[in-house]
C-alpha positions as a Markdown table, in Angstrom:
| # | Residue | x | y | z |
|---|---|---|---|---|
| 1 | Unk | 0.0 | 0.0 | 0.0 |
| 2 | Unk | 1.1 | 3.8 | -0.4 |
| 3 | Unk | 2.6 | 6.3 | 2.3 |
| 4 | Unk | -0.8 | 7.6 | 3.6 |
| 5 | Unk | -1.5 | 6.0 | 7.4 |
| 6 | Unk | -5.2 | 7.9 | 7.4 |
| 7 | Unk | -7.0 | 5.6 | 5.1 |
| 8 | Unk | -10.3 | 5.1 | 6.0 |
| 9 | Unk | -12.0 | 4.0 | 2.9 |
| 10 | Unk | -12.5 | 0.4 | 1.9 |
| 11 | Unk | -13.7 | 0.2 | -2.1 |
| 12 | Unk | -16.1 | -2.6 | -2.4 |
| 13 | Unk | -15.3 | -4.4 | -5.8 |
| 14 | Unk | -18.9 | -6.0 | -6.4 |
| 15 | Unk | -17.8 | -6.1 | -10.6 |
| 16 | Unk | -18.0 | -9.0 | -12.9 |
| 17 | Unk | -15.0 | -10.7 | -12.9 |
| 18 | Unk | -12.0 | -11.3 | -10.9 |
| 19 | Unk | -9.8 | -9.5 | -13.9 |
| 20 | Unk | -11.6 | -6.6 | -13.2 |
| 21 | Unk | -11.4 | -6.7 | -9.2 |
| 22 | Unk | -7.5 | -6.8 | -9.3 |
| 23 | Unk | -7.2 | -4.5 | -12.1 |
| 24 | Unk | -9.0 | -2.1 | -10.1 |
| 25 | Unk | -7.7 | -3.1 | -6.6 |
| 26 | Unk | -4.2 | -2.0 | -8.5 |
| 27 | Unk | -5.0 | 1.1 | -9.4 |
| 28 | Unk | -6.6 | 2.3 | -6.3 |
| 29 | Unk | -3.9 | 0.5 | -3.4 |
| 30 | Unk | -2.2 | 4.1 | -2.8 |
| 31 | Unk | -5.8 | 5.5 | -2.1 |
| 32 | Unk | -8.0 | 2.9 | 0.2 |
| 33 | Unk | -7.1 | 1.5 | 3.0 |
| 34 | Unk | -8.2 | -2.4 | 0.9 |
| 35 | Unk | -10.4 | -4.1 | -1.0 |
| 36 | Unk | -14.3 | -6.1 | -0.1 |
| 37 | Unk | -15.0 | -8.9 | -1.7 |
| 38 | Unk | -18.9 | -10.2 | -1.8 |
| 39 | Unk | -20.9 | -12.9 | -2.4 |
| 40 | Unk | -20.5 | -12.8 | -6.3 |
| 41 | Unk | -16.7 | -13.0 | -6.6 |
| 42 | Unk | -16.4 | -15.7 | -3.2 |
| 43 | Unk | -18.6 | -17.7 | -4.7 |
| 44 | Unk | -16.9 | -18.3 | -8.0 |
| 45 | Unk | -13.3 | -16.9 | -8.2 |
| 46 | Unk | -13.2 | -16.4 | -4.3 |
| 47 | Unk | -10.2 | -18.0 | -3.1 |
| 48 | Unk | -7.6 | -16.5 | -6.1 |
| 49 | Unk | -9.2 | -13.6 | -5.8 |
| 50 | Unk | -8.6 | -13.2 | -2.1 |
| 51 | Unk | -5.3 | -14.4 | -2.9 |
| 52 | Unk | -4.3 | -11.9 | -5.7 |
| 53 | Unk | -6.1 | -9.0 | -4.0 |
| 54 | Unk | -4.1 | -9.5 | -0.3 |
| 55 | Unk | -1.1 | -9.2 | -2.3 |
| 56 | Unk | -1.9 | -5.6 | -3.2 |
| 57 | Unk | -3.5 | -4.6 | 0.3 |
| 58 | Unk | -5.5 | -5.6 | 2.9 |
| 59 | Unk | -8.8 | -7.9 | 2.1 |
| 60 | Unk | -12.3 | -7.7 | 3.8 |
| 61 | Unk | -14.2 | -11.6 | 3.1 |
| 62 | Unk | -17.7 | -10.2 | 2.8 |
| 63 | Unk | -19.0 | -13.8 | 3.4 |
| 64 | Unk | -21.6 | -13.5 | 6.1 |
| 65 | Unk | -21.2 | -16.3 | 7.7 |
| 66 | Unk | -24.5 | -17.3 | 9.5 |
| 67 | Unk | -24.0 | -21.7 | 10.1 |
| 68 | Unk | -23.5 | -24.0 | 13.4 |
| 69 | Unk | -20.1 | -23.2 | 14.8 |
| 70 | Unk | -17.9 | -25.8 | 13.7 |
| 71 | Unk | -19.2 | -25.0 | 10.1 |
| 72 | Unk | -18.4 | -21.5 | 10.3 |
| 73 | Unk | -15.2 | -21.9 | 12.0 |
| 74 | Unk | -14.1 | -24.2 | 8.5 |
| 75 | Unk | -15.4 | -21.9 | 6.3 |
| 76 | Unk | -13.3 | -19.1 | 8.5 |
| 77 | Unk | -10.1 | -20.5 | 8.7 |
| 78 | Unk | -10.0 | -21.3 | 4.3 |
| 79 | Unk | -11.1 | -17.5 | 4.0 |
| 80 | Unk | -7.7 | -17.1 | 6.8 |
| 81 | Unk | -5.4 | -19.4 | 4.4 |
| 82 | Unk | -6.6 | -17.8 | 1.2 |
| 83 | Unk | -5.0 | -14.7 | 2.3 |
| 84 | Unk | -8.5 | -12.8 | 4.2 |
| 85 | Unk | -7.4 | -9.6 | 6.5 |
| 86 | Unk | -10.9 | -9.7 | 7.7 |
| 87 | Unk | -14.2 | -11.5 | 7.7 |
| 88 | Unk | -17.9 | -11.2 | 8.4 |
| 89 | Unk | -20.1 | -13.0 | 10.1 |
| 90 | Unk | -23.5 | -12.5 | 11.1 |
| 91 | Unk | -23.9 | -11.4 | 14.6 |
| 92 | Unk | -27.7 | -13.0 | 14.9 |
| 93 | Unk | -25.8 | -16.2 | 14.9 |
| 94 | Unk | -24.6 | -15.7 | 18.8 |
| 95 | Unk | -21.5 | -15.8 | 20.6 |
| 96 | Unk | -20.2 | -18.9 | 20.2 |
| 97 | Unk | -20.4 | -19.3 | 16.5 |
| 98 | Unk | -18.8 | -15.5 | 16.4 |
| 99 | Unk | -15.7 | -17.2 | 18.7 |
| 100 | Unk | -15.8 | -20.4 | 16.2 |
| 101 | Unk | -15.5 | -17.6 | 13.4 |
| 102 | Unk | -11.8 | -16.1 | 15.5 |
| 103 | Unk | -10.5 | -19.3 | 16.0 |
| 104 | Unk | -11.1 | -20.3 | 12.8 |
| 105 | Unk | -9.7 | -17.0 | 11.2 |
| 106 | Unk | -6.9 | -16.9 | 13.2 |
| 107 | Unk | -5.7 | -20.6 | 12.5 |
| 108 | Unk | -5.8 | -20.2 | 8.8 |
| 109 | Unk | -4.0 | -16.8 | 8.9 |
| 110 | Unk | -1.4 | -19.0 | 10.7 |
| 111 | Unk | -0.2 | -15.7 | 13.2 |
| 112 | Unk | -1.2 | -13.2 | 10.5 |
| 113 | Unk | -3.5 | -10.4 | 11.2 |
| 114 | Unk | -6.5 | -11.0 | 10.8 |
| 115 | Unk | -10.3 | -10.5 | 12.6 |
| 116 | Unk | -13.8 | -11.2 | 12.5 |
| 117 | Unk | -16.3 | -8.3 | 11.8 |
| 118 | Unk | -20.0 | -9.1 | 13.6 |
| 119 | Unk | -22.7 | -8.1 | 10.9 |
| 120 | Unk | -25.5 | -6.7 | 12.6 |
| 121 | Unk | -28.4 | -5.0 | 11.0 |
| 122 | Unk | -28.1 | -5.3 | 6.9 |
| 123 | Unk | -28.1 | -1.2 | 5.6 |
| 124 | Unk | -30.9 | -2.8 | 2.9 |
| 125 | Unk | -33.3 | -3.2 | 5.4 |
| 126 | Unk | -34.9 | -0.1 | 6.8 |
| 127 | Unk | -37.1 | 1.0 | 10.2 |
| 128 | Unk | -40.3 | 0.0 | 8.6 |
| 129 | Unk | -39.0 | -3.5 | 7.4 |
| 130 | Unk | -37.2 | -4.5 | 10.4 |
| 131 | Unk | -40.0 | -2.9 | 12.6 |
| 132 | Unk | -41.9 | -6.1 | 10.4 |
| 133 | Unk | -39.6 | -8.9 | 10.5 |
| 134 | Unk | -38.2 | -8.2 | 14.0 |
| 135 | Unk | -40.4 | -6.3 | 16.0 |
| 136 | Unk | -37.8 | -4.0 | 17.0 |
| 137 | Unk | -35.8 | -1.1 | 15.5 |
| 138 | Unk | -32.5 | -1.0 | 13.9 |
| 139 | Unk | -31.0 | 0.9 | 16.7 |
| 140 | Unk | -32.5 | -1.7 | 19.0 |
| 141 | Unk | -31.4 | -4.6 | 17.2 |
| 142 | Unk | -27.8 | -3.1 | 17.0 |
| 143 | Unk | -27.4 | -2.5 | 20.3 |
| 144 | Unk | -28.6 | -6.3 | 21.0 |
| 145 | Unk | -26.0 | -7.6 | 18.7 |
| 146 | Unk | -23.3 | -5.3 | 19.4 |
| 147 | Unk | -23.1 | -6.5 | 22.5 |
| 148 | Unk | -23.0 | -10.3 | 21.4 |
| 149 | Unk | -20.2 | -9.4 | 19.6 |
| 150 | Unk | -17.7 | -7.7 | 21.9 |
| 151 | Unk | -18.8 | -10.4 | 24.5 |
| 152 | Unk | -17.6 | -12.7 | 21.8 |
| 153 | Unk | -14.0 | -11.0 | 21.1 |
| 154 | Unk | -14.8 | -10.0 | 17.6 |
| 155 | Unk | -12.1 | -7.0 | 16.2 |
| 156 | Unk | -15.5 | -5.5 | 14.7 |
| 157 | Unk | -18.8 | -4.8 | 14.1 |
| 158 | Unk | -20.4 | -4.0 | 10.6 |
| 159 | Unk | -23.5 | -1.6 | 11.0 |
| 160 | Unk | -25.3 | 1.2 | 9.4 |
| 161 | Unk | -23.9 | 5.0 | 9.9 |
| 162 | Unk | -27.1 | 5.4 | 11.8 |
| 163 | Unk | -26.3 | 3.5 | 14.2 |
| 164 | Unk | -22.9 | 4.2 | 14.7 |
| 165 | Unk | -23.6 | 5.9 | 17.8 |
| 166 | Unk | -25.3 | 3.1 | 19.2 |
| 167 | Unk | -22.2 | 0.8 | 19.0 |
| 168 | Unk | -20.4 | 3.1 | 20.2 |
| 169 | Unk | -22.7 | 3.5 | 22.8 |
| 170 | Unk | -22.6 | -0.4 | 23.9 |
| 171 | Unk | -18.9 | -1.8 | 22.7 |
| 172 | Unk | -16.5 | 1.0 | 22.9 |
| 173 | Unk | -13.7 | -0.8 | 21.8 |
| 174 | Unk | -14.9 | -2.4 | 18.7 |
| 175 | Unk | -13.5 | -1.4 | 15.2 |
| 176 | Unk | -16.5 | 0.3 | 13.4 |
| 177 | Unk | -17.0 | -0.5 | 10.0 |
| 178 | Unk | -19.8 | 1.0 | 8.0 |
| 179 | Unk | -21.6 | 0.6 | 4.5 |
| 180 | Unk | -24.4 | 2.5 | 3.4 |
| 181 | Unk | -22.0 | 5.7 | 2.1 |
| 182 | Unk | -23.3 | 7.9 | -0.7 |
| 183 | Unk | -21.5 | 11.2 | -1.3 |
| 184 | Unk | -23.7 | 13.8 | -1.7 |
| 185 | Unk | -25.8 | 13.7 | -4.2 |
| 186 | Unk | -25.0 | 9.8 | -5.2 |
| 187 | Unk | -28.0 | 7.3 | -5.9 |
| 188 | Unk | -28.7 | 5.3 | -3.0 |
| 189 | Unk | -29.3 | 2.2 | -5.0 |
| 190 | Unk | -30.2 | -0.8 | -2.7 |
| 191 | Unk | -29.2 | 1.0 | 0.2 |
| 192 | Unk | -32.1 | 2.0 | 3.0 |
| 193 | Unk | -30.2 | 3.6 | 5.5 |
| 194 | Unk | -27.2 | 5.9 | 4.2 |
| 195 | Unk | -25.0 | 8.6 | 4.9 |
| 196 | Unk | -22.4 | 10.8 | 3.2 |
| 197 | Unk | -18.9 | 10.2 | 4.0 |
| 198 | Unk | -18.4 | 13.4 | 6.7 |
| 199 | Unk | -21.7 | 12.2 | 8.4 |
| 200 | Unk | -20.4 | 8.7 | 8.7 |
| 201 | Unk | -16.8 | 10.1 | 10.3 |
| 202 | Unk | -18.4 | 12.4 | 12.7 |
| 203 | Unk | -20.9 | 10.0 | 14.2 |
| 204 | Unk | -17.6 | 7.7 | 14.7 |
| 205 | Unk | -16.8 | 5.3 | 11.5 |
| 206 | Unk | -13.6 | 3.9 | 11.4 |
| 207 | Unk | -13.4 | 2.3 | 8.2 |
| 208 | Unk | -15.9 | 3.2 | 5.0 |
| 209 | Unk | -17.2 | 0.9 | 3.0 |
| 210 | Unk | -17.7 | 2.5 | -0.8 |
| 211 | Unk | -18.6 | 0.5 | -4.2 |
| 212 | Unk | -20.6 | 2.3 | -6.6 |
| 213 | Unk | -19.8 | 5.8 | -5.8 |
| 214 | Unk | -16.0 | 4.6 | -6.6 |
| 215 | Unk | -16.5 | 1.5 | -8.8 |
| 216 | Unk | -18.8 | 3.0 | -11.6 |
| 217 | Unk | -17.0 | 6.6 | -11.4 |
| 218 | Unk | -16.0 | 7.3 | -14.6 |
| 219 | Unk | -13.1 | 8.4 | -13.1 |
| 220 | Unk | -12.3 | 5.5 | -10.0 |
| 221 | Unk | -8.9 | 6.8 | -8.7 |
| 222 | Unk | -9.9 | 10.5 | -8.8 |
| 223 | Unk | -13.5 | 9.4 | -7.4 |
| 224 | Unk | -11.4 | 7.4 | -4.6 |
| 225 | Unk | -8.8 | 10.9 | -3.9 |
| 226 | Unk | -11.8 | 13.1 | -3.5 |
| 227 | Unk | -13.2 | 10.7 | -0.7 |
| 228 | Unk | -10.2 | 10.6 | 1.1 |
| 229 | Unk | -9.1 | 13.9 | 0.8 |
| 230 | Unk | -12.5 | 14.6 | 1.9 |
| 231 | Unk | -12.0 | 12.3 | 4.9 |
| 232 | Unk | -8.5 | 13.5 | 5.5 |
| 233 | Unk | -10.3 | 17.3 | 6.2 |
| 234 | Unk | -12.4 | 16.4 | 9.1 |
């Protein structure tokens, strides 16, 4: 990676093809701080992909791993060997599957560094919807799972900018990663609950998840400087 220590921004490379993830990943590792890899690309070119990307910086698995502990601590320590800097896991599926995640992570990074980042409330699903499917509120479930995680001994939670202050709140000392960003006057896409990229910092974000706003720029790098010059302001 480049000279600059205040990276805060990780690009999320939701693209086509693996060709295209690296080639991009390249020409952005002086700017982010590294590189989210989703469903798509793990489920098809996933482990050279991590592979080739953790060569060039710093890789977050976006697996979401939601299965019975021993399960999830497999599928953790391959995402560890293939090369994985971090990966999620779904907070809803309790503290001992979240510790099953570590152990597993940790074993395949074989002494690297590497950590587990507790997905709590998805930034697709909004008041209204979880309201329905929950009975509770985002903030509510958040703080509920937050807690699950740091009793678990997860690096980090994954959650909404709107609820930033929530985790906060509830696990001090967790890394804070959030999704949902949309500079100002980006589409919001699929995302329900958003914020622009100041909002996100001052309510306590540590790390930034941005795709589109970056990936279908037509511009990527410059889209990328103006974030984190941006960032680097506040």
């Amino acid at each position: 990676m480049g000279p600059m220590d205040d990276r805060r921004i990780i690009v999320a490379l939701d693209l086509r093809t693996a060709e295209e993830a690296v080639r991009l990943a390249r020409a952005l590792a002086d700017v982010v701080a590294g590189f989210k890899v989703g469903l798509g690309l793990l489920h098809g070119p996933g482990p050279g992909l991590v592979g080739a990307l953790a060569r060039i910086g710093p890789v977050l698995a976006d697996a979401k791993l939601h299965d019975i502990p021993s399960q999830v601590q497999a599928a953790a320590r391959r995402l560890g060997e293939y090369g994985a800097r971090w990966v999620t896991a779904h907070a809803s599926g309790g503290v001992d599957m979240l510790r099953a995640a570590t152990e597993g992570l940790l074993a395949g990074a074989g002494g690297g560094q590497a950590g587990v980042l507790a997905v709590t409330v998805l930034t697709s699903i909004d008041a209204s919807a979880a309201t329905a499917l929950f009975g509770r509120t985002p903030g509510q479930l958040t703080s509920g799972l937050a807690k699950k995680a740091a009793e678990a001994g997860v690096e980090g939670v994954v959650c909404s900018p709107k609820e930033l202050g929530v985790v906060a709140d509830v696990a001090p000392g967790l890394l804070r990663v959030t999704p949902g960003i949309r500079p100002e006057g980006s589409a919001a896409d699929d995302q329900r609950r958003t914020a622009t990229p100041a909002e996100a910092r001052a309510r306590g974000a540590d790390l930034l998840v941005v795709g589109r706003p970056i990936t279908a720029a037509p511009d990527p790098v410059a889209a990328a400087q103006r974030l984190h010059a941006a960032l680097a302001a506040i």
